[in-house]
C-alpha positions in Angstrom: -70.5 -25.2 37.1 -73.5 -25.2 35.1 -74.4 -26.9 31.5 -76.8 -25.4 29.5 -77.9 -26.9 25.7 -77.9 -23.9 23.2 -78.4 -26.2 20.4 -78.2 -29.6 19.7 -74.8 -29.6 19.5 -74.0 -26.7 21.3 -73.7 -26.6 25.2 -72.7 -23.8 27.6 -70.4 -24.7 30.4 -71.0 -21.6 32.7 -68.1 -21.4 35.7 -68.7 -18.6 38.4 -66.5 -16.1 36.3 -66.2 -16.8 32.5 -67.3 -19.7 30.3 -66.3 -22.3 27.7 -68.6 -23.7 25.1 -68.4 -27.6 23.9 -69.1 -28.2 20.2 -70.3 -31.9 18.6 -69.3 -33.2 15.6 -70.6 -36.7 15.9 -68.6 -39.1 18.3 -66.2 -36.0 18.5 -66.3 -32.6 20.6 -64.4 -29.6 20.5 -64.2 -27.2 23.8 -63.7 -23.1 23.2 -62.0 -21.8 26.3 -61.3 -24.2 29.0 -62.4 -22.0 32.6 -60.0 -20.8 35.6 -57.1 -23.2 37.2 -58.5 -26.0 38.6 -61.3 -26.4 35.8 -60.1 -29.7 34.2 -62.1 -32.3 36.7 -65.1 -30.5 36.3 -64.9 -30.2 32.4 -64.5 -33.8 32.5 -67.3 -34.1 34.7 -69.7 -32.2 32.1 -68.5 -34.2 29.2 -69.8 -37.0 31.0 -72.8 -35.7 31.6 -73.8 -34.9 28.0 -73.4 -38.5 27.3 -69.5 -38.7 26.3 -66.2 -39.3 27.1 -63.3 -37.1 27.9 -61.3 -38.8 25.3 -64.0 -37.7 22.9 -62.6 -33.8 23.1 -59.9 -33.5 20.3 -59.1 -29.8 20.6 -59.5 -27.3 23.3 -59.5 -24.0 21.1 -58.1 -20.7 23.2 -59.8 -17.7 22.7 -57.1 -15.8 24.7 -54.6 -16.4 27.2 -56.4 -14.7 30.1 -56.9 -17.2 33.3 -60.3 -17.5 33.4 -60.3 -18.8 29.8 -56.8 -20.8 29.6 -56.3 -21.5 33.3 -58.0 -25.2 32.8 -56.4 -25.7 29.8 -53.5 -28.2 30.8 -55.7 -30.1 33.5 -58.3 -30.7 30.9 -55.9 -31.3 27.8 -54.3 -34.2 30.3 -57.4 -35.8 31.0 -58.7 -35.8 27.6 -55.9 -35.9 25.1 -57.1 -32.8 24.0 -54.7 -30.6 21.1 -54.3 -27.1 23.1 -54.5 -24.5 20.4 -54.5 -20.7 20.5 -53.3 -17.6 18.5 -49.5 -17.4 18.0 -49.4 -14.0 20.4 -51.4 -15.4 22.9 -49.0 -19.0 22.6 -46.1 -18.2 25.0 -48.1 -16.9 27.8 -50.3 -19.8 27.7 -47.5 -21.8 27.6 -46.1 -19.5 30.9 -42.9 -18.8 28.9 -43.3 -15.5 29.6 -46.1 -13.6 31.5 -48.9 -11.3 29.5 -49.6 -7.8 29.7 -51.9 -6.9 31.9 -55.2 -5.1 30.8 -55.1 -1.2 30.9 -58.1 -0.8 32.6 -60.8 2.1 32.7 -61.3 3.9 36.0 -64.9 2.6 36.1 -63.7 -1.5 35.2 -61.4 -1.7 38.3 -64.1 -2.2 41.3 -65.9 -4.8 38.7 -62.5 -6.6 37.9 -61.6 -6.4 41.6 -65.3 -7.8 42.3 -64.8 -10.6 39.6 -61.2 -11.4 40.7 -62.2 -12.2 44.5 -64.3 -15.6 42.4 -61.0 -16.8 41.1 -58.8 -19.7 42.2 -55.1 -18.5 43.6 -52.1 -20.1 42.3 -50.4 -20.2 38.7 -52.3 -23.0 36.3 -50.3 -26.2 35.1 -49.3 -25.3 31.7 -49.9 -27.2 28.9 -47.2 -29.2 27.6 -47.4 -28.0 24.0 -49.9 -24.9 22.2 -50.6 -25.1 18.3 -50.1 -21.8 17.3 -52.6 -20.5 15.1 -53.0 -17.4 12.8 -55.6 -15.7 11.4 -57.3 -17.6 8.9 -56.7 -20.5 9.7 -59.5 -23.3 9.5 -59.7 -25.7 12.0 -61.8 -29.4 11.4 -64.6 -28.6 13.5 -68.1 -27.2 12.9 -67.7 -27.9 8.8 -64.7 -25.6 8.8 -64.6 -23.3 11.8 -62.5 -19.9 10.9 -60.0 -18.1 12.9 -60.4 -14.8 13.3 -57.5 -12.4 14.7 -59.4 -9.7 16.8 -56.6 -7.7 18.8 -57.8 -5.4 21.1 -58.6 -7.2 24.4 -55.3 -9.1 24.2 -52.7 -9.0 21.1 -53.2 -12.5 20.5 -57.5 -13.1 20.6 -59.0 -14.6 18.3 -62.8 -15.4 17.4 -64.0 -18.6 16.1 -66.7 -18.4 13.2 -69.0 -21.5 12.0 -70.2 -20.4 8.6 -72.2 -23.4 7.8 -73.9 -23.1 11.2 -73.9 -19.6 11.7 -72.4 -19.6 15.0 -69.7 -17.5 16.4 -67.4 -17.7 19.2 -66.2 -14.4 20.4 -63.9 -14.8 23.3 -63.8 -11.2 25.5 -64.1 -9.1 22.4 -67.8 -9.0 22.9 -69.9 -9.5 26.0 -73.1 -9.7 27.3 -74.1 -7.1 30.2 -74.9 -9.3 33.4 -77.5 -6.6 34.5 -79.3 -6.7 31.2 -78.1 -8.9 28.6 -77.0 -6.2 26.6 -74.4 -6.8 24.2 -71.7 -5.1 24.2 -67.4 -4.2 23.8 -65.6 -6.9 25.5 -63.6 -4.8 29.3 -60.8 -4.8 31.0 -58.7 -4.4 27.5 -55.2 -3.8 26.3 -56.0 -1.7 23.5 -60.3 -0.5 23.5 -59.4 1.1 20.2 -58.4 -1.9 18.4 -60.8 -3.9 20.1 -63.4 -1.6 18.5 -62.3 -2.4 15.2 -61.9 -6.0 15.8 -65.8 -5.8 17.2 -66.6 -4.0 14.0 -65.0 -7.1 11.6 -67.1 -9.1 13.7 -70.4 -7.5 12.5 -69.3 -8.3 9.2 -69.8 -12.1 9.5 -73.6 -13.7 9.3 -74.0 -14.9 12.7 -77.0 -16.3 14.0 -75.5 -17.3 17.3 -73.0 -15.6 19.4 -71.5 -17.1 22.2 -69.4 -14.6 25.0 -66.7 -15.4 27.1 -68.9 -13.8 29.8 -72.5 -13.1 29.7 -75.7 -14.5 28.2 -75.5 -15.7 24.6 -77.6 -14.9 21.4 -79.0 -17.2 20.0 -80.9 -15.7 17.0 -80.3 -12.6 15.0 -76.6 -12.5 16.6 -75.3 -10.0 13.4 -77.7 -7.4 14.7 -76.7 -7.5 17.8 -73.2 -7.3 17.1 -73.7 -4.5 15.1 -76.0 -2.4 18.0 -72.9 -2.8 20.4 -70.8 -1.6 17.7 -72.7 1.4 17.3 -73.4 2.2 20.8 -69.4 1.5 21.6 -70.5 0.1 25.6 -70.4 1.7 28.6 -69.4 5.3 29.1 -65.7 5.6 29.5 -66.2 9.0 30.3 
């Protein structure tokens, strides 16, 4: 896994498919997304090596409960201490009380998902012992008042995270950057595209500086425009 600074209290934790973000708030952190199963130890591991502790994480924040995003959730949240909190649709698949709809994917997304599956660990994840359900607009004590924002579409239950003191944006699988490129663009392999067009297009609403994915490069600088290109361009062919 590989940590990259975005800003000085901003780091990119990059895991070979996805990636979670750690934000600092003084002595305390917050992690958005939390990797595939098995992701816990090396979370831990990456804390360390920005100079803190584990127990310095105080929430892990969910953007949605797909595995490569909640599937360290519990290992991390039982090293750390670490509140697990995510959207109240998302909740009970996190929690494995039930299992999640699967993506209805695009004839051209299923040799890219296949291609991205064959990088993910087997096996169910341990499941966190407790989820605190969140709805949209809520605020959360992180960042100077981080937003929730409900943004249906790629799951029922996805939610974006919005800094508006800081100007930076956590977008979860409702945006993404192109791995070819870096060209923003609609979040794949989605429940509903059509919602999550609409949910992209709330997103160009907000004044974001910084965007961070749950899979591709982020943007740091000028992130609104962006956001609003990949609205306008709608991705990839689906044609």
């Amino acid at each position: 896994m590989d940590v990259l600074e975005l800003l000085p209290r901003l780091h990119l934790l990059r895991f070979p498919v996805g990636q979670a973000y750690l934000w600092r708030d003084g002595d305390e952190l917050s992690l958005i997304d939390a990797g595939p199963i098995g992701s816990g130890r090396a979370i831990a591991r990456a804390v360390t090596a920005i100079g803190r502790v584990p127990g310095d994480v105080r929430r892990i924040v969910l953007t949605h409960f797909h595995e490569d995003h909640a599937g360290g959730a519990a290992e991390f949240a039982a090293l750390s201490g670490a509140e697990v909190l995510a959207h109240e649709r998302d909740a009970p698949f996190v929690l494995g009380e039930r299992p999640g709809p699967p993506p209805r994917f695009e004839e051209w997304e299923l040799p890219v998902h296949a291609e991205a599956a064959r990088h993910l660990p087997g096996g169910e994840p341990e499941r966190p012992r407790h989820v605190t359900a969140l709805s949209d607009g809520a605020v959360l004590g992180f960042g100077g008042g981080a937003r929730v924002l409900h943004v249906p579409g790629h799951t029922d239950g996805s939610i974006a995270v919005f800094l508006p003191d800081e100007g930076v944006l956590f977008t979860g699988d409702t945006v993404a950057a192109s791995p070819a490129d870096g060209t923003v663009m609609p979040g794949v392999f989605n429940l509903d595209r059509p919602r999550l067009m609409g949910s992209l297009r709330r997103l160009t609403a907000l004044d974001a500086e910084v965007a961070c994915f749950g899979h591709g490069r982020p943007v740091v600088g000028g992130a609104s425009a962006a956001l609003r290109g990949a609205a306008a361009e709608g991705g990839p062919s689906t044609g």
